[in-house]
TORKOL-4160 file (C-alpha; in steps of 0.2 Angstrom, whole numbers, padded with zeros to 4 digits, m for minus):
239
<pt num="1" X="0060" Y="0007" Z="m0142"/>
<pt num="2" X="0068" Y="0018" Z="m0154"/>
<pt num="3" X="0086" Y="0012" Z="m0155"/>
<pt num="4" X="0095" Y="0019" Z="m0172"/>
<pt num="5" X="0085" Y="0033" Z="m0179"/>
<pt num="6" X="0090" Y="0040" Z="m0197"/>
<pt num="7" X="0080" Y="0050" Z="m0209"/>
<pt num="8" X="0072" Y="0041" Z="m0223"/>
<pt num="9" X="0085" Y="0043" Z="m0237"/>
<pt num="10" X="0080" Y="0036" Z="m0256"/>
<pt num="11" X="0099" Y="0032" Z="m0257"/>
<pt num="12" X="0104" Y="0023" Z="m0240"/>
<pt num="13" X="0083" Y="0015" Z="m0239"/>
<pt num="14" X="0083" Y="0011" Z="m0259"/>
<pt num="15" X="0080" Y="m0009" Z="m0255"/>
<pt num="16" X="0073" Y="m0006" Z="m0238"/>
<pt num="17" X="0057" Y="m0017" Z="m0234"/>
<pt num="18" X="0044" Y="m0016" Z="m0218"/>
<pt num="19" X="0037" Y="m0030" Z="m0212"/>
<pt num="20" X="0019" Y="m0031" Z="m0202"/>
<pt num="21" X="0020" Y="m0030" Z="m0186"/>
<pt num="22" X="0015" Y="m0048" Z="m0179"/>
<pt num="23" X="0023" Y="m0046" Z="m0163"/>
<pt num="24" X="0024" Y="m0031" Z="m0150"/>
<pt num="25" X="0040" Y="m0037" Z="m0140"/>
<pt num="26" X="0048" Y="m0021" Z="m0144"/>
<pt num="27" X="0036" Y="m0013" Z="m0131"/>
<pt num="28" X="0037" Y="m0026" Z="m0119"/>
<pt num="29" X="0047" Y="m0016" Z="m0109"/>
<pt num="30" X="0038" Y="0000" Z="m0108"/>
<pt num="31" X="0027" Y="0002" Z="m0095"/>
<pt num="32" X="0020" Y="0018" Z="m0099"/>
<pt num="33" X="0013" Y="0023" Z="m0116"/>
<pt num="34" X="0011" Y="0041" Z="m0124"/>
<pt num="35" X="m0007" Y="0047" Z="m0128"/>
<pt num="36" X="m0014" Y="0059" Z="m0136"/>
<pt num="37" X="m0033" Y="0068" Z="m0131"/>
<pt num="38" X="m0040" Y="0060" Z="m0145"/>
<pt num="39" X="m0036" Y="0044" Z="m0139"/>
<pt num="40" X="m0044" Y="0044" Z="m0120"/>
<pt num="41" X="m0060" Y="0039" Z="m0124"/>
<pt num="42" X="m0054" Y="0021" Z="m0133"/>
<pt num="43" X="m0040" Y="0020" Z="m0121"/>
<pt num="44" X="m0052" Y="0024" Z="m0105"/>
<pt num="45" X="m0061" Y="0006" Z="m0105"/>
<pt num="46" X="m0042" Y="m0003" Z="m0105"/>
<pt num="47" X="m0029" Y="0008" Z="m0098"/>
<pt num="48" X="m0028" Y="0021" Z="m0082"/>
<pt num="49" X="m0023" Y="0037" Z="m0092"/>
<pt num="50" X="m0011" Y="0049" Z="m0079"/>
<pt num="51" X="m0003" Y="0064" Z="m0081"/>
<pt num="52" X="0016" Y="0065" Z="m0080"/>
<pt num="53" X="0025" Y="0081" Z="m0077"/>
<pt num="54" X="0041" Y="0086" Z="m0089"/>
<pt num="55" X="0053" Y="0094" Z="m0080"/>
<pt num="56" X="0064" Y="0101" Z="m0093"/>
<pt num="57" X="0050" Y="0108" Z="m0104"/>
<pt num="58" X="0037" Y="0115" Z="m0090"/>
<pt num="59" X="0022" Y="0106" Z="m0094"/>
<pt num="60" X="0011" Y="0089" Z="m0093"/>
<pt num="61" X="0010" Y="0073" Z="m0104"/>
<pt num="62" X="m0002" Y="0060" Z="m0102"/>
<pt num="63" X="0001" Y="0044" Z="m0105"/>
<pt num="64" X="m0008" Y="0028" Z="m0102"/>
<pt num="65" X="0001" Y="0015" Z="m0087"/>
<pt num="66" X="0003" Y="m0002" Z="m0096"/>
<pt num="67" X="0012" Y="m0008" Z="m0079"/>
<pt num="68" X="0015" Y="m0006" Z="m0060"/>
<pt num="69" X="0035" Y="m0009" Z="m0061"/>
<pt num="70" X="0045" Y="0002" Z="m0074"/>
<pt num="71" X="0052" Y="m0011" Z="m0088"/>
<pt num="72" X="0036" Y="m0023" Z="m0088"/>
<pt num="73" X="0020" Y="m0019" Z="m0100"/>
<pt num="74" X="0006" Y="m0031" Z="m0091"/>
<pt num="75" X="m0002" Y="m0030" Z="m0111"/>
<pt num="76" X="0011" Y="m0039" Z="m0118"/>
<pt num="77" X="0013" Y="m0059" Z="m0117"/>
<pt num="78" X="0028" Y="m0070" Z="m0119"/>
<pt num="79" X="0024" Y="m0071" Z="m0136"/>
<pt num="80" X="0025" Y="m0056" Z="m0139"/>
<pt num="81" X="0006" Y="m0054" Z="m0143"/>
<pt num="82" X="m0005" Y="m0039" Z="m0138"/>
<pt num="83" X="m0017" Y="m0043" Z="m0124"/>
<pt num="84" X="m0029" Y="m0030" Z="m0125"/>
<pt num="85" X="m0042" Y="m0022" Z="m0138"/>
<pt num="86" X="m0032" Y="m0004" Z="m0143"/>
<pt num="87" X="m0014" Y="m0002" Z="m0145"/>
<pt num="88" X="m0009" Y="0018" Z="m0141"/>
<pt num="89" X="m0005" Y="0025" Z="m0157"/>
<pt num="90" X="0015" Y="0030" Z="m0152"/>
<pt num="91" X="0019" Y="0010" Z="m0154"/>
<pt num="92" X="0005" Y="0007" Z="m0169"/>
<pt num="93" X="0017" Y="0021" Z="m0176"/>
<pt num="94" X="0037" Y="0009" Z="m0175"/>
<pt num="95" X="0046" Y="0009" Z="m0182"/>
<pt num="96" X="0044" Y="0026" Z="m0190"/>
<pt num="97" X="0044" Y="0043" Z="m0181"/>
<pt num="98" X="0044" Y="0061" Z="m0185"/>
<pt num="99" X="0059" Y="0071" Z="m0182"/>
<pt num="100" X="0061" Y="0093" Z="m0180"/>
<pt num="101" X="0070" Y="0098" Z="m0196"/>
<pt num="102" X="0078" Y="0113" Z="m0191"/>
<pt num="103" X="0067" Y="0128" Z="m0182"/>
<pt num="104" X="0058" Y="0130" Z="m0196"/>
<pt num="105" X="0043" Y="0120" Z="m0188"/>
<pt num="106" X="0046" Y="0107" Z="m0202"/>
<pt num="107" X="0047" Y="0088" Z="m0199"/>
<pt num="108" X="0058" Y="0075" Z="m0208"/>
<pt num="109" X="0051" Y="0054" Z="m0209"/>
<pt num="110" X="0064" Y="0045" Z="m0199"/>
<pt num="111" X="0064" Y="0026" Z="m0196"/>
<pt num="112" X="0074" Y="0015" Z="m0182"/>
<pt num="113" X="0087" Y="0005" Z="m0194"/>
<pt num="114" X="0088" Y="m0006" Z="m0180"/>
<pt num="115" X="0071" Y="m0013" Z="m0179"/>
<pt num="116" X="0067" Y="m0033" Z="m0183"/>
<pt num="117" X="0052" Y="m0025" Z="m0195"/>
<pt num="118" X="0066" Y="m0015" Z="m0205"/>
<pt num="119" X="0072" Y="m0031" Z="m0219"/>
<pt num="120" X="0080" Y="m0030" Z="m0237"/>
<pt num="121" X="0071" Y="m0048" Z="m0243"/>
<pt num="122" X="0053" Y="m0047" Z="m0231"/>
<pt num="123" X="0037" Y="m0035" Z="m0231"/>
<pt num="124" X="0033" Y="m0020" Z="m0242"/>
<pt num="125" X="0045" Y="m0010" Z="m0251"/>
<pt num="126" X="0047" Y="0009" Z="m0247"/>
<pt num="127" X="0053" Y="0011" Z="m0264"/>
<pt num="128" X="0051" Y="0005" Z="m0280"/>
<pt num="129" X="0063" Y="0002" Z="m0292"/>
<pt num="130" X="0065" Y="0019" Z="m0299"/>
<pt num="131" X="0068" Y="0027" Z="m0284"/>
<pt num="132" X="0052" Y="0035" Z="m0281"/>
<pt num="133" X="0042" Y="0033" Z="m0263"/>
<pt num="134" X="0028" Y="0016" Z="m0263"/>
<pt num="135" X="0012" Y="0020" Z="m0255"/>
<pt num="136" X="0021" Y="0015" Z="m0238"/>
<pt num="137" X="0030" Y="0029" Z="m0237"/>
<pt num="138" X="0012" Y="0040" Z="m0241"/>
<pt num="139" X="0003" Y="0031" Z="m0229"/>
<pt num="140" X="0017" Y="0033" Z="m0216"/>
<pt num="141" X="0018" Y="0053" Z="m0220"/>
<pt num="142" X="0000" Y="0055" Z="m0218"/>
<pt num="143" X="m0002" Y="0043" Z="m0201"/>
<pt num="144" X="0014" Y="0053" Z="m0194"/>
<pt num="145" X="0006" Y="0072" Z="m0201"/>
<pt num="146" X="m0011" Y="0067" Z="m0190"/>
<pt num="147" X="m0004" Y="0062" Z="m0176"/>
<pt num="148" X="0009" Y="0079" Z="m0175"/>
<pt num="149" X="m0006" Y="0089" Z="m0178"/>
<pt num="150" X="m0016" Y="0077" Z="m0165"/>
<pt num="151" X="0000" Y="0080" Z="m0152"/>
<pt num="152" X="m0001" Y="0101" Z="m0155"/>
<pt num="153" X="m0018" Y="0100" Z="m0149"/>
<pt num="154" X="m0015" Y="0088" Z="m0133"/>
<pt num="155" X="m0001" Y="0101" Z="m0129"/>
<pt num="156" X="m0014" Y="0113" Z="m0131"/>
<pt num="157" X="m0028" Y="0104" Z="m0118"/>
<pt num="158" X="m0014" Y="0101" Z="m0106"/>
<pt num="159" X="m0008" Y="0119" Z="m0108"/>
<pt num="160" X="m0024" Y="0124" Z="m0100"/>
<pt num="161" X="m0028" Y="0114" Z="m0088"/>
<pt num="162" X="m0009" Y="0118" Z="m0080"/>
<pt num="163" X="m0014" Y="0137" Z="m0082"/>
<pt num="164" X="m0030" Y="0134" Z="m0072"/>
<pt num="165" X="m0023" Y="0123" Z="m0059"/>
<pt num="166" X="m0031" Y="0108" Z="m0063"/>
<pt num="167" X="m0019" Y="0095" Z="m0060"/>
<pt num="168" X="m0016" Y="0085" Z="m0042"/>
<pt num="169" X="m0004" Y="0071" Z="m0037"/>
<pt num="170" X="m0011" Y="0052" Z="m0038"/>
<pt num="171" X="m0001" Y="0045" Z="m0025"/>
<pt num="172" X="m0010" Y="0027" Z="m0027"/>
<pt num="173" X="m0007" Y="0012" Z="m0019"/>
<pt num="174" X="m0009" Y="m0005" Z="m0025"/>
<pt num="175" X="m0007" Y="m0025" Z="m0021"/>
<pt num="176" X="0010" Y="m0030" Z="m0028"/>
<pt num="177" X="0007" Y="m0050" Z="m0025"/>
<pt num="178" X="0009" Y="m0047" Z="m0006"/>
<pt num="179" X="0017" Y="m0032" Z="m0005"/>
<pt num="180" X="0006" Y="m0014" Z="m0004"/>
<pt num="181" X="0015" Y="m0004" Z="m0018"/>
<pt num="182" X="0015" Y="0014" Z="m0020"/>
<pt num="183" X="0013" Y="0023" Z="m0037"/>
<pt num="184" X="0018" Y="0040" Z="m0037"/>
<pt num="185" X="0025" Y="0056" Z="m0049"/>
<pt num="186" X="0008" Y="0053" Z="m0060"/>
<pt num="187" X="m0004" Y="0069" Z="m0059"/>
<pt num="188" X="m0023" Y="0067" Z="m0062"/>
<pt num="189" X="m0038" Y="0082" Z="m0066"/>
<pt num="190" X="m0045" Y="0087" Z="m0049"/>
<pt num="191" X="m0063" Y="0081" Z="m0050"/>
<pt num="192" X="m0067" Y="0094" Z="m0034"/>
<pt num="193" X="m0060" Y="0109" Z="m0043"/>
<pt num="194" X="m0068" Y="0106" Z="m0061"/>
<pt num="195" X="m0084" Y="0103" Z="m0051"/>
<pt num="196" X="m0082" Y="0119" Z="m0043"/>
<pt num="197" X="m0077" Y="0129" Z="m0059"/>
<pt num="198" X="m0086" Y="0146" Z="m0064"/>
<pt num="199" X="m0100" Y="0142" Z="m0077"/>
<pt num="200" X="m0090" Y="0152" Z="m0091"/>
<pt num="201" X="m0075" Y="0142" Z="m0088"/>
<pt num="202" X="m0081" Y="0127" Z="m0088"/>
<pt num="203" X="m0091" Y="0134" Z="m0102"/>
<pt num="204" X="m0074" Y="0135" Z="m0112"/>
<pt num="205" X="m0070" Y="0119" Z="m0107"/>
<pt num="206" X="m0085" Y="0112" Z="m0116"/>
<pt num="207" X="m0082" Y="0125" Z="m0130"/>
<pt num="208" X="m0063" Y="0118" Z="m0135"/>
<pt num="209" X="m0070" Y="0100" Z="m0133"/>
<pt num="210" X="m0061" Y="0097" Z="m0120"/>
<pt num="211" X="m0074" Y="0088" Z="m0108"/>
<pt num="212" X="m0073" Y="0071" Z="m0117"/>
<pt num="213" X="m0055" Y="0069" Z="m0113"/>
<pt num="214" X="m0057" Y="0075" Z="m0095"/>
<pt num="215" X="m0071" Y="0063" Z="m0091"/>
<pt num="216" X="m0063" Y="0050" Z="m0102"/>
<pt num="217" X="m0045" Y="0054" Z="m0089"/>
<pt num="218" X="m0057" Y="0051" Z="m0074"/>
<pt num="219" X="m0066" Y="0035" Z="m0077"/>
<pt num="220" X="m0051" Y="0027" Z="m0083"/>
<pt num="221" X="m0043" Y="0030" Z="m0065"/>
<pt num="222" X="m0054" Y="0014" Z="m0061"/>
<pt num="223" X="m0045" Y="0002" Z="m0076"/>
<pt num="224" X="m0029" Y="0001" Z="m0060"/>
<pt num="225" X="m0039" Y="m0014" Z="m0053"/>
<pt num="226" X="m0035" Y="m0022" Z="m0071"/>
<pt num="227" X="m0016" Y="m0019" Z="m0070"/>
<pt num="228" X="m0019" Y="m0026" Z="m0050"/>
<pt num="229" X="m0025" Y="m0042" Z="m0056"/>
<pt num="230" X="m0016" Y="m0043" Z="m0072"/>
<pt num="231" X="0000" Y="m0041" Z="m0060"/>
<pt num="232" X="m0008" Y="m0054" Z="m0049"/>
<pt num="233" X="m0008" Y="m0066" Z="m0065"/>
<pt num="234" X="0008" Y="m0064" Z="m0071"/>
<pt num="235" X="0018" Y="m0077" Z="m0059"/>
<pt num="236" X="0005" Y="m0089" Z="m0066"/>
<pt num="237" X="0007" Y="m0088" Z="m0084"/>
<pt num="238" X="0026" Y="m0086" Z="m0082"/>
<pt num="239" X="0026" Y="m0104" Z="m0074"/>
């Protein structure tokens, strides 16, 4: 998605405009989408939310599966035009982006030059003719801030449910037009252990608010059968 990345610079961005988004073709392509816990329970009635496993870094993410084959979003049409009712807030967020600045646990505003919303003549200014930041560049700061403070708390919930053992391989298997596909490296909260957890555990759960994500994780296993049929469909509306 991201394809030039700079920091937002007064100087370089002086006559830089964003347009609306009117067309979501830039996440065609993705076929998984970053979500964070305060998310589940929108995405739940759209999207199966999985777990994946980072490698590098030790820990879980979850993200919501927007297709069965890596490089296809089912949610996006030819048009470009988002097929469903919620849009995950990592693509809401293009062409903008937070970046580490430093170790000092500081982030910078950075923007992808290279996006077809970034324009010197179409959409709103993120400055004004003095120099000085428009109300774009505030609303972006705050949207970006709530989200990184949103993502330190899903690293958080994840945190604890790899320290108590909660996660378990999905290995899923699904129609594919008439081939039986199988999905596999996603991770999902064991329903059998959390149902069998001590009553001041699961007590914690309940007291971090974490419960509404976890349920929220389980019923939106059922939302495969949408990316099924939506996979089913799509030789149709291509033709």
């Amino acid at each position: 998605m991201f394809q030039k990345v700079a920091p937002v610079n007064k100087d370089v961005h002086a006559r830089t405009r964003i347009k609306e988004i009117t067309s979501f073709e830039f996440a065609s392509k993705f076929h998984v989408a970053y979500l964070t816990m305060h998310e589940f329970t929108r995405a739940a009635a759209i999207f199966p939310i999985v777990f994946l496993e980072d490698k590098d870094k030790d820990e879980f993410r979850p993200v919501a599966l927007l297709g069965l084959n890596a490089g296809q979003n089912l949610f996006v049409d030819a048009a470009g035009k988002w097929q469903a009712s919620y849009v995950p807030a990592i693509i809401r967020r293009y062409p903008f982006a937070l970046t580490p600045r430093g170790t000092d646990g500081q982030y910078i505003v950075c923007i992808d030059e290279a996006s077809s919303l970034v324009s010197e003549t179409e959409g709103a200014a993120l400055f004004d003719e003095n120099g000085e930041p428009t109300q774009v560049i505030e609303n972006v700061k705050r949207y970006l801030s709530e989200l990184q403070q949103m993502d330190a708390q899903t690293h958080t919930f994840c945190k604890f449910l790899t320290e108590h053992n909660m996660f378990t391989p999905l290995n899923l298997q699904v129609r594919d037009n008439d081939k039986v596909k199988t999905i596999s490296g996603c991770y999902v909260v064991n329903e059998e252990r959390l149902n069998n957890l001590s009553d001041e555990l699961f007590l914690d759960i309940k007291n971090k608010r974490f419960l509404p994500a976890v349920y929220a994780h389980l019923i939106s296993l059922a939302q495969t059968e949408r990316l099924v049929k939506l996979q089913e469909e799509l030789p149709a509306a291509l033709a």
